[in-house]
C-alpha positions in Angstrom: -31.8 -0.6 -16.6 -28.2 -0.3 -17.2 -25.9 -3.3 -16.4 -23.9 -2.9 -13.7 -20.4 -1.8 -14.5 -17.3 -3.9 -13.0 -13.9 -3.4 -12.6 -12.2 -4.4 -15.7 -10.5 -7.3 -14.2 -13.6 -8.5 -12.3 -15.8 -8.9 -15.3 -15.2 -12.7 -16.1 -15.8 -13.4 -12.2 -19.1 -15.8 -12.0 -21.7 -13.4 -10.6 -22.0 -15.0 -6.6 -23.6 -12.7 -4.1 -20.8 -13.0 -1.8 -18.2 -12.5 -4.2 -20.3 -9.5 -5.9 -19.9 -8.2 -2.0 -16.5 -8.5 -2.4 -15.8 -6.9 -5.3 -18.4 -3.9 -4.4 -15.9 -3.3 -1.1 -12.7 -3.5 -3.6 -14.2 -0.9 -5.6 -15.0 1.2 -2.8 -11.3 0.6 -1.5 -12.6 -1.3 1.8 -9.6 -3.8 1.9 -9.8 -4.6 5.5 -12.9 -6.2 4.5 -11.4 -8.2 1.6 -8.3 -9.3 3.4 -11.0 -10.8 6.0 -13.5 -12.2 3.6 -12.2 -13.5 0.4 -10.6 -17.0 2.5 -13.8 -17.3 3.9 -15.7 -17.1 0.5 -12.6 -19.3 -1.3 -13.0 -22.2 1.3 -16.8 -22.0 1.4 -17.5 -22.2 -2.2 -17.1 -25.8 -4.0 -16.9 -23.8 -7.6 -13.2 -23.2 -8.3 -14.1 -20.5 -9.8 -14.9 -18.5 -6.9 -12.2 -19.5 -5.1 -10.1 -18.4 -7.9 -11.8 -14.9 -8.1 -11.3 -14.2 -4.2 -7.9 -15.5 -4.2 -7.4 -13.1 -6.8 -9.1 -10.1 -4.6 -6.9 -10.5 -1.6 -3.9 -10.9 -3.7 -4.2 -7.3 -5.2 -5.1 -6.1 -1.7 -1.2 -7.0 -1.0 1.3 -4.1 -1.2 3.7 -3.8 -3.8 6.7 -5.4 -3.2 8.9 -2.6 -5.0 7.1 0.2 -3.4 7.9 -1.7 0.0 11.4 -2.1 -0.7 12.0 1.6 -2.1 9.9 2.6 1.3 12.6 0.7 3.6 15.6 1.9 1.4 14.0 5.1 1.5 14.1 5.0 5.7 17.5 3.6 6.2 18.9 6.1 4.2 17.1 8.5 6.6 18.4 7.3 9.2 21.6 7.0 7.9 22.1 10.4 7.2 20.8 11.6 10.2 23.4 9.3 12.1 25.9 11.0 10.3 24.8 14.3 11.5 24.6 13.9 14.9 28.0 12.4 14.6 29.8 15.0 13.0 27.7 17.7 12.8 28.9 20.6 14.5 28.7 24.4 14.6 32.0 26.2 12.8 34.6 27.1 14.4 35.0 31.0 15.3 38.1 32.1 13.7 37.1 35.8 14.1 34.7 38.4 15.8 31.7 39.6 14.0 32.7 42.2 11.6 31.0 45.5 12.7 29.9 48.0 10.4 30.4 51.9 11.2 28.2 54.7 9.8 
């Protein structure tokens, strides 16, 4: 039998069932589950091991903080401009009639 392959930062975790849970739902990109597991699993476990290993689960189930920032930038400046348009956006002035082509 093969040994079971880990997520590279996962592989010096102790092997616990109900961290091996955890990870399994990282991997399968089940956060939700993570977010409400891994402080039940830290403050449960007496090895400071495992409560080092979920700790370090839900902390890379947090969003970036750049991405986050460049997101709300991203929307203001949205906003912003369309502000601005509604503001001062308006049709052109007509100066003169359509010119009319004559065969």
């Amino acid at each position: 039998m093969a040994p079971e392959r880990r997520l590279s930062f996962a592989r010096a975790f102790p092997r616990v069932p109900e961290l091996d849970a955890l990870v399994r739902a990282f991997e399968r990109g089940n956060y939700a589950l993570v977010r409400a597991e891994a402080p039940k699993v830290a403050a449960a476990s007496a090895d400071e091991d495992v409560k080092r290993a979920a700790r370090m689960l839900l902390e890379r189930t947090k969003p970036d903080a750049l991405a986050t920032t460049l997101l709300a930038l991203a929307a203001l400046f949205v906003g912003l401009l369309s502000v601005w348009w509604i503001v001062h956006g308006h049709p052109p002035a007509r100066s003169a009639p359509p010119v009319e082509f004559v065969r």
